[in-house]
ZAMARGU-4260 file (C-alpha; in steps of 0.2 Angstrom, whole numbers, plus 5000, padded with zeros to 4 digits):
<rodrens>
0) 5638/4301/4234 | 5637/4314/4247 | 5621/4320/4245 | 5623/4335/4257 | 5639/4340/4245
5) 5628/4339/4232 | 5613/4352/4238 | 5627/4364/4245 | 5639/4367/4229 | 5625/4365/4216
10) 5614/4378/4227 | 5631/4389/4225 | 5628/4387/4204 | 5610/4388/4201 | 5602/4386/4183
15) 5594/4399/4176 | 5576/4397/4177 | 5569/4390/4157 | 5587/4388/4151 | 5590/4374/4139
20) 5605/4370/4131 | 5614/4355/4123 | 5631/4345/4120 | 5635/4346/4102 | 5650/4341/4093
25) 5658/4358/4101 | 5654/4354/4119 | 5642/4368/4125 | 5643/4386/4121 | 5634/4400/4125
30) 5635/4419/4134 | 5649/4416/4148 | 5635/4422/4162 | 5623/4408/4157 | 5635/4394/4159
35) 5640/4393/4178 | 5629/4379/4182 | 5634/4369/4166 | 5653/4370/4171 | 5649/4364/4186
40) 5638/4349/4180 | 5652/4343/4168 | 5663/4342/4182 | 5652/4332/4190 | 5651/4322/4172
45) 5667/4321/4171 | 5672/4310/4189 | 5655/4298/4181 | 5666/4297/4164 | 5681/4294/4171
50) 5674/4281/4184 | 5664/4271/4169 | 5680/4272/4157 | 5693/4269/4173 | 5703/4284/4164
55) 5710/4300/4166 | 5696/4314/4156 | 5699/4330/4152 | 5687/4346/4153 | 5693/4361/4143
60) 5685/4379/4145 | 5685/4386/4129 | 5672/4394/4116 | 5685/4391/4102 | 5682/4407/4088
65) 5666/4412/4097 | 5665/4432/4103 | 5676/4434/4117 | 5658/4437/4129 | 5654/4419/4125
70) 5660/4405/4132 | 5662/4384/4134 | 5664/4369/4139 | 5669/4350/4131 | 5674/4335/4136
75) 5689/4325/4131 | 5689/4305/4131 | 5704/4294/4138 | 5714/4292/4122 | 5712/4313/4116
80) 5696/4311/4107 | 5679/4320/4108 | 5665/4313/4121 | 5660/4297/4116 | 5643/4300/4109
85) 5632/4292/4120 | 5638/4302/4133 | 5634/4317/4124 | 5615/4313/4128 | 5621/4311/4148
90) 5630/4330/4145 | 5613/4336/4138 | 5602/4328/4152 | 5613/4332/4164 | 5615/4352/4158
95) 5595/4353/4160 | 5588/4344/4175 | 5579/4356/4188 | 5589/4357/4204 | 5578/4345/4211
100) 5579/4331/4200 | 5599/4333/4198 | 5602/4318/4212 | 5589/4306/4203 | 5598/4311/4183
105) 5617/4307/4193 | 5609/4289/4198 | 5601/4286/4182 | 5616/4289/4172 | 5627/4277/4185
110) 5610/4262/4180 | 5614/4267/4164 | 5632/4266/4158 | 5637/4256/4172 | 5646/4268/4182
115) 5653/4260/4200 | 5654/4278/4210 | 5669/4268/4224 | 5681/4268/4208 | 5695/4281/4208
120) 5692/4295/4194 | 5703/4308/4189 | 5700/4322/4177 | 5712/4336/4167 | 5707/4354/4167
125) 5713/4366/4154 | 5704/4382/4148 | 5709/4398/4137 | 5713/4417/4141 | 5694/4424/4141
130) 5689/4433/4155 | 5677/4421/4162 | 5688/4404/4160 | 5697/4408/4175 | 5679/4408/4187
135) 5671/4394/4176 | 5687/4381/4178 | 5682/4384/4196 | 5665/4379/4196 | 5673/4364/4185
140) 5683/4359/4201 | 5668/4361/4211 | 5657/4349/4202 | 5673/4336/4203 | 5676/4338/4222
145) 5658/4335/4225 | 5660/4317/4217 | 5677/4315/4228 | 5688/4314/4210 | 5707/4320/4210
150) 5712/4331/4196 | 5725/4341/4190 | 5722/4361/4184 | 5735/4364/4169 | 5727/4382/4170
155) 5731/4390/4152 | 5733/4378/4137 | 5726/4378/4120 | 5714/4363/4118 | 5725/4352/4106
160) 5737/4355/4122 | 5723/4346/4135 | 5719/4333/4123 | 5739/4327/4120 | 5738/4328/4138
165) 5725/4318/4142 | 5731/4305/4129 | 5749/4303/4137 | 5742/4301/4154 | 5732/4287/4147
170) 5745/4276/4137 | 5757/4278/4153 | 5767/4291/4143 | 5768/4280/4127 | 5761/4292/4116
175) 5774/4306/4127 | 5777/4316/4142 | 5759/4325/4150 | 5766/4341/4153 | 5768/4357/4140
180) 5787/4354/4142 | 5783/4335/4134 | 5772/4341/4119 | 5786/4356/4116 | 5800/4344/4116
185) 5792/4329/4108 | 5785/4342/4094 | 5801/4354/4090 | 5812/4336/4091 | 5802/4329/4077
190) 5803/4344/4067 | 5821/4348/4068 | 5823/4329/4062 | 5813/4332/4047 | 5820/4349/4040
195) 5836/4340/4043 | 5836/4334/4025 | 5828/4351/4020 | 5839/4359/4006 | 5829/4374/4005
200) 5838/4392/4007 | 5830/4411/4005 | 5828/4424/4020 | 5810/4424/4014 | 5805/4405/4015
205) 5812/4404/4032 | 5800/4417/4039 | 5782/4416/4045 | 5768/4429/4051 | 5755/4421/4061
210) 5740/4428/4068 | 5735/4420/4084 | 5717/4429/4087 | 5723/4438/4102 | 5719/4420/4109
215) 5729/4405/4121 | 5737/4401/4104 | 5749/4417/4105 | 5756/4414/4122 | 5760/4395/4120
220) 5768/4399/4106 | 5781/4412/4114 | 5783/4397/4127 | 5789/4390/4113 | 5800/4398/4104
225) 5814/4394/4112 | 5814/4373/4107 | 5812/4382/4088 | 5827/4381/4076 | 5837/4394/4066
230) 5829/4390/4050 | 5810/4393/4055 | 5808/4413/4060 | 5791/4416/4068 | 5783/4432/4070
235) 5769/4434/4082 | 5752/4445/4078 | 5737/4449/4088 | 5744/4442/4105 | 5729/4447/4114
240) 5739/4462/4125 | 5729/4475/4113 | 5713/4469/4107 | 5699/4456/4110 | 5698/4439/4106
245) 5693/4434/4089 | 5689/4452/4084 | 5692/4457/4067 | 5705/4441/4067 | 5710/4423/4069
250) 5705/4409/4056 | 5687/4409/4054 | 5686/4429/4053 | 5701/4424/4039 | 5693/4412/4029
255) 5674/4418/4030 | 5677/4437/4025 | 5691/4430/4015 | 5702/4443/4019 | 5717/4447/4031
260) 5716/4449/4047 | 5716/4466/4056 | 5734/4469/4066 | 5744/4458/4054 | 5754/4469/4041
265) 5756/4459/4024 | 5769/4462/4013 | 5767/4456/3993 | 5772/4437/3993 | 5773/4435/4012
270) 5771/4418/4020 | 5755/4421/4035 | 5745/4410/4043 | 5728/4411/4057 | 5724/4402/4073
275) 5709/4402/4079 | 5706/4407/4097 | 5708/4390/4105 | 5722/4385/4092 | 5714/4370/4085
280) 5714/4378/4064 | 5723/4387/4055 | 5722/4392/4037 | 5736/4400/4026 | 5735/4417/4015
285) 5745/4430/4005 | 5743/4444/3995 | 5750/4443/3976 | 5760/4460/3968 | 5746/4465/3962
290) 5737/4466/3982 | 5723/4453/3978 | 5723/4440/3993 | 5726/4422/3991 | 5717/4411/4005
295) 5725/4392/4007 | 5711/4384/4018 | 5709/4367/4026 | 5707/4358/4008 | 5725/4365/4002
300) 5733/4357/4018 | 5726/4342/4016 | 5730/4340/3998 | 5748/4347/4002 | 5749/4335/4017
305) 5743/4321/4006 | 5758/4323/3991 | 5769/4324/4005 | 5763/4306/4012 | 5760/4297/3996
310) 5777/4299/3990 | 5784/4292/4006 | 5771/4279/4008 | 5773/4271/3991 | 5789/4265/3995
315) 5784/4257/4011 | 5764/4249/4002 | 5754/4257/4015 | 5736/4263/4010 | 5732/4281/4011
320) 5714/4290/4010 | 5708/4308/4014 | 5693/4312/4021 | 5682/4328/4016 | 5664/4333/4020
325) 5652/4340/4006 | 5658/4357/4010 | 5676/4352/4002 | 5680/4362/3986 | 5677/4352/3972
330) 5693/4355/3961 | 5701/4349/3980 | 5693/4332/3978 | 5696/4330/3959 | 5715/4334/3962
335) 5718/4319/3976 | 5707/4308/3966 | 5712/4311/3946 | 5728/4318/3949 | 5736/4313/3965
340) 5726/4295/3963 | 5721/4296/3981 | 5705/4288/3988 | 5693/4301/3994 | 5680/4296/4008
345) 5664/4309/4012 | 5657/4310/4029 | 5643/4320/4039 | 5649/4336/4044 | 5658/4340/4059
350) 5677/4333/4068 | 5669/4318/4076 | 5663/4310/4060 | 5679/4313/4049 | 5691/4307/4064
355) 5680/4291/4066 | 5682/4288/4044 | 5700/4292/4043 | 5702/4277/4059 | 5699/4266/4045
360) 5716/4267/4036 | 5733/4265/4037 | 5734/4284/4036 | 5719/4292/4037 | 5720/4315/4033
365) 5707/4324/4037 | 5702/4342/4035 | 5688/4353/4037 | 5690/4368/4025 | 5689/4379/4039
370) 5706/4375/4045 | 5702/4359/4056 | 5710/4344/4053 | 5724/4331/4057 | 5735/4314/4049
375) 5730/4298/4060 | 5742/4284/4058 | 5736/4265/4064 | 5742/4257/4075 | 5747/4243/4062
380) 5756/4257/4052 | 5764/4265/4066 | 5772/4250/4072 | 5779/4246/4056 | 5787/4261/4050
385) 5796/4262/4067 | 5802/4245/4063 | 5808/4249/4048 | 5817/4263/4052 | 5828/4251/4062
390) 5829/4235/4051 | 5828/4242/4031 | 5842/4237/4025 | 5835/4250/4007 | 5845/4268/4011
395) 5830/4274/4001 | 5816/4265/4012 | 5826/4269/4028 | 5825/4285/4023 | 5809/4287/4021
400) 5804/4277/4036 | 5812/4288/4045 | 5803/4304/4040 | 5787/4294/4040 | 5792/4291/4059
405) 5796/4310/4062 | 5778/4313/4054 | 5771/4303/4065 | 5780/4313/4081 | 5776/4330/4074
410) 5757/4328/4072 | 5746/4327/4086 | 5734/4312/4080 | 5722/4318/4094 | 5715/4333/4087
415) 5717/4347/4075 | 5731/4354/4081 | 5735/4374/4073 | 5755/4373/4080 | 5758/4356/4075
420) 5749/4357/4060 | 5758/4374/4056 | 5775/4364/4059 | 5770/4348/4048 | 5767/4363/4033
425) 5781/4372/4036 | 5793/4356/4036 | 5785/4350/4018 | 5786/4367/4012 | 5806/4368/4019
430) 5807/4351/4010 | 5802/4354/3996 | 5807/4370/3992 | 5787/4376/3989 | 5786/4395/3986
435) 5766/4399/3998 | 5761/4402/3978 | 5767/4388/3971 | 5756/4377/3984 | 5742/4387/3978
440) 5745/4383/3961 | 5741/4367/3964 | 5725/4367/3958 | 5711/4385/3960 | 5695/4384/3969
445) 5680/4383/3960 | 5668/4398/3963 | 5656/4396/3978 | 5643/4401/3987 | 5634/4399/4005
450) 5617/4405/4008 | 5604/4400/4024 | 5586/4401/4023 | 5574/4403/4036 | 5561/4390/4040
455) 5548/4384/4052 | 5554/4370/4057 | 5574/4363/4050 | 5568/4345/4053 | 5556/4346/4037
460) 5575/4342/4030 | 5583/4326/4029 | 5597/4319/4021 | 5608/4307/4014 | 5622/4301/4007
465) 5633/4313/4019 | 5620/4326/4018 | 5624/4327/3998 | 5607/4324/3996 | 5590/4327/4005
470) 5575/4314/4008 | 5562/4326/4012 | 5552/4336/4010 | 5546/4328/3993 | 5553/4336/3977
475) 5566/4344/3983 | 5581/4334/3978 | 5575/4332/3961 | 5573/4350/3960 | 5593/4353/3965
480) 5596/4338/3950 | 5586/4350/3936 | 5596/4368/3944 | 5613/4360/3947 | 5613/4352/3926
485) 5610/4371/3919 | 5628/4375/3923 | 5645/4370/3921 | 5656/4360/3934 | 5643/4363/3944
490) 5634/4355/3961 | 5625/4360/3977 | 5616/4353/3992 | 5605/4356/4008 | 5606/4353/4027
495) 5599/4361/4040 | 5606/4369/4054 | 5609/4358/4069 | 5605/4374/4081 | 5591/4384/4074
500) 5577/4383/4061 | 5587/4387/4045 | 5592/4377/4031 | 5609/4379/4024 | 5614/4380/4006
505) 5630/4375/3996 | 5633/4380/3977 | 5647/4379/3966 | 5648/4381/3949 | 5661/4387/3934
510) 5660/4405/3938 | 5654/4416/3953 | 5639/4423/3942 | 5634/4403/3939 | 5640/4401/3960
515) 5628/4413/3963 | 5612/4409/3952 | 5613/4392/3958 | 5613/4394/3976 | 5599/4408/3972
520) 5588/4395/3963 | 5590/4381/3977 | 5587/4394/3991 | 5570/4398/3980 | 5567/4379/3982
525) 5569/4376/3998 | 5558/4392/4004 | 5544/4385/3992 | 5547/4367/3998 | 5551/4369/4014
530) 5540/4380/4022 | 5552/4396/4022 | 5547/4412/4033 | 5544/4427/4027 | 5543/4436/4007
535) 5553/4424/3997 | 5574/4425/3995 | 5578/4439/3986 | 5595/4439/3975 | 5607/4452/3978
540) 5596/4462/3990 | 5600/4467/4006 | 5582/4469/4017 | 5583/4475/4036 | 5591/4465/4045
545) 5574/4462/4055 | 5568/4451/4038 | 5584/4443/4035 | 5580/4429/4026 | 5595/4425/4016
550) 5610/4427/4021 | 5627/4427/4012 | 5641/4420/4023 | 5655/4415/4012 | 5661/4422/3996
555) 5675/4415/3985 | 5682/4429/3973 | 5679/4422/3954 | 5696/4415/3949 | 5702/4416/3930
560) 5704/4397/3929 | 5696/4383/3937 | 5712/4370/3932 | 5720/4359/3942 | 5735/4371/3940
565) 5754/4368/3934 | 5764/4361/3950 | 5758/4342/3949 | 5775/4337/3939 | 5788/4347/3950
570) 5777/4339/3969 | 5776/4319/3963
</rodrens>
């Protein structure tokens, strides 16, 4: 380690004096002018990952669907998946030593994880089109030069983009080609194979309005447009050449206000879909005749992924699961289980925990509702189905190998993916001939509602049972038991926020009214139980902003029935 190197380049990215910050399942975030030095320090991380791992790592510069003023940073291990934990401690020590101490934190993580500082390292750096990405990748490849790493600068690329990347470098091109013209080819060739057999006709079907959050996800898809067939039109909003990123737009302002986004004009019955700023969700929407909007978020792809993969895998006896967290709609996870008869898994929240569940199957689908998600295929699977598709003698087998195999091509097993999973939709939809309402008619959402509560101190909360239900403080579960039994189809839970001191709330019930008491009720109990700040929650008020203490943040209009819906007969 050059030591000089080290005092000169981090004198030139100074921490801010009191500054503490920390790696969560997102990488760091945080206002763009406070995270200089941190760029630079997970360059630095990223030549001790690589060393340890002897791989190639990758570093993206994104904040995701953050304002466009904020800003981040995450690291991507060798085979395209988040940080391995462990290291997410390093991140975090690393982010807040004192200039001094930043030699002696290097050297303790090396003792630690093993890392032999002679080994070659390299490192992939991608970031998205804010206004400080360009200056923070910089300090990125100042932090890697000072640890004598090579690396490569791919420059503007959505984040699934850097981690196919990353995971192509690593299985010497096995997976594919490390370059955007690789993922475009790989991605539109698998497509084009699959609508193939697509019998589906209609001006309107073969149309799509996407909004791309004025973000990266606008301008790789015009790079892309040209490997696209006839049959799919796309039509690109908010491409970032007139407004900010993520104002008023993209797929978390989409499925949070639950309304359309600003600078997309929807027609009655049109097809539209919402990236995020990064292009790692997307959610699907459209207004009915009547102009009430219709939101198709991360549980209706999953579920729509899942009857597409269940047919084909039956034929071939491969075992399937999907993978929810407690935030999951609950008519979404009595569909795949009563209905579709699909083995449903709840994790933690947050990517890292349902990626590491649905590795546990054959073919593992997993979807946050807010859009994020992806189809992982085992090894033991993939091998397989790609045998099959040569040696079936079956037409009908074959057949079905085959678009397993073309599946297996189109989605990037990496990472949520917003372009290759808004290709794997589009492709089931053109293959089944689906109308966007007759997908949301396969089952309705029940009413929901999410509230926070402000408390001293988050950590009186702990839970189980993937955070359905809370240890401490005493009571409090017992409590949720006697409010969630006064209504119908009715549940809720508590967790508290991994990032300040408030304790969220989850309720559903059999209509919004009951949505709404519920979570009202639970709120009451975890201010009583909890140690809540401030005059008790108050429902249906709306106090200054400066006693805030409940706080709605997502609102599903009341639907008129809470059925599983009428389409299960013309899917399986």
């Amino acid at each position: 380690m050059d030591l000089e190197a080290l005092r000169r380049y981090s004198a030139l990215h100074p921490k801010p004096a009191g500054l503490t910050l920390q790696y969560g399942t997102a990488g760091f975030r945080s206002r763009a002018e406070q995270l200089d030095h941190i760029v630079f320090r997970m360059g630095l991380l990223a030549i001790l990952r690589s060393k340890a791992v002897t791989a190639t790592i990758g570093i993206m510069v994104t904040a995701s669907h953050n304002p466009e003023e904020d800003n981040g940073v995450k690291l991507v291990d060798p085979l395209g998946e988040m940080l391995h934990p462990s290291w997410e401690e390093y991140a975090t020590q690393l982010a807040n030593a004192e200039e001094q101490e930043l030699q002696k934190v290097i050297t303790e993580i090396c003792q630690k994880a093993e890392v032999n500082l002679h080994k070659d390292a390299s490192v992939f750096i991608g970031r998205d089109t804010r206004p400080s990405s360009k200056k923070l990748s910089q300090s990125v490849i100042d932090g890697i030069q000072v640890l004598g790493g090579q690396y490569h600068d791919y420059g503007l690329v959505t984040t699934p983009q850097l981690h196919y990347m990353v995971c192509c470098q690593n299985t010497q091109g096995q997976y594919g080609k490390a370059t955007l013209e690789g993922y475009y080819e790989k991605l539109s060739k698998a497509f084009m194979e699959l609508i193939k057999q697509s019998h589906c006709s209609g001006e309107n079907q073969k149309h799509l309005k996407i909004d791309c959050a004025n973000g990266i996800g606008a301008l790789k898809l015009s790079e892309m447009k040209p490997y696209f067939p006839q049959e799919v039109v796309i039509h690109i909003y908010n491409d970032g050449t007139k407004e900010k990123l993520n104002h008023l737009c993209g797929a978390d302002f989409v499925k949070v206000q639950q309304k359309p986004p600003g600078g997309l004009d929807m027609k009655p019955n049109e097809r539209c879909c919402s990236f995020d700023g990064d292009a790692d969700r997307i959610v699907y929407y459209y207004k009915d005749t009547a102009g009430h909007f219709h939101l198709i978020d991360g549980d209706k792809i999953a579920t729509l992924i899942s009857i597409f993969l269940k047919e084909l895998l039956v034929k071939q006896d491969f075992k399937m699961a999907v993978v929810q967290t407690a935030y999951a709609n609950g008519n979404s996870t009595r569909y795949l289980q009563e209905t579709l008869k699909v083995p449903v898994h709840c994790v933690k929240t947050g990517v890292k925990h349902l990626h590491h569940k649905a590795q546990e199957f054959d073919v593992g689908v997993y979807f946050e509702a807010n859009g994020h998600g992806t189809v992982l295929f085992s090894k033991t699977a993939e091998t397989k189905i790609r045998q099959l598709v040569k040696e079936e003698k079956d037409d009908e087998k074959r057949e079905a190998a085959k678009m397993l195999e073309n599946m297996i091509d189109l989605i990037n097993q990496t990472v949520g993916d917003a372009v290759s999973d808004m290709l794997v939709i589009e492709a089931i939809l053109a293959l089944k001939g689906l109308t966007v309402q007759q997908w949301d008619a396969l089952y309705t959402d029940l009413p929901n509602r999410l509230l926070k509560v402000q408390v001293a101190d988050r950590r009186v909360i702990d839970t189980t049972d993937a955070e359905r239900r809370a240890l401490t403080p005493p009571g409090l579960q017992e409590k949720i038991d006697a409010l969630v039994k006064k209504y119908k189809l009715s549940r809720a839970f508590v967790r508290p926020s991994g990032t300040e001191d408030v304790v969220r709330i989850y309720a559903e019930a059999d209509t919004q009214e009951n949505a709404d008491a519920l979570a009202h009720e639970v709120s009451l109990a975890v201010f009583h139980l909890a140690g809540g700040k401030g005059a008790p929650p108050q429902r249906n008020s709306a106090p200054p902003l400066v006693h805030f203490h409940i706080v709605p943040e997502i609102q599903v209009p009341h639907p008129q029935s809470t059925g599983h819906g009428c389409m299960t007969g013309a899917l399986l």
